[in-house]
C-alpha positions, 0 to 999 in steps of 0.5 A: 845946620838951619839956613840962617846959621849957614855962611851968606858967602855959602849960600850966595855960592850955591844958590849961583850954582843951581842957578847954573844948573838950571839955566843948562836944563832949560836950554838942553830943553830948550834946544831939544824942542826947538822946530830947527833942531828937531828938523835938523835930526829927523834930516839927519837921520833920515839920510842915514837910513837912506844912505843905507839902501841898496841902490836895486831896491830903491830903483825897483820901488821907484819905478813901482811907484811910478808905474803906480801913478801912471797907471792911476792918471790913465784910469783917471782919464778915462773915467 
């Protein structure tokens, strides 16, 4: 069945559907590229894998660092 030989009301109904449609896609997009929101994951997944840390191995690469900073400000110094 050709276009013209559909049913206006049909056609008013459907062209109001895909307008639906794609009004969700643009704003699943939308929402999907948004600064905030992609910051939003990235903190979220972030503290998830931190929350999975052993306390030991992150005070040991803590101090490393620190050690490591401390130890570049001395040299530094005494350049």
């Amino acid at each position: 069945m050709s276009l013209a030989e559909r049913d206006p009301d049909a056609l008013e109904k459907e062209i109001e559907r895909t307008r639906d449609a794609l009004a969700r896609t643009i704003d699943t997009i939308a929402d999907r590229v948004s600064p905030a929101k992609v910051t939003e994951r990235v903190v979220t997944q972030v503290r998830r894998e931190a929350a999975q840390i052993d306390p030991v191995v992150a005070g040991v690469g803590v101090t490393i660092l620190f050690v490591g900073i401390v130890a570049l400000v001395v040299w530094r110094r005494r350049r």
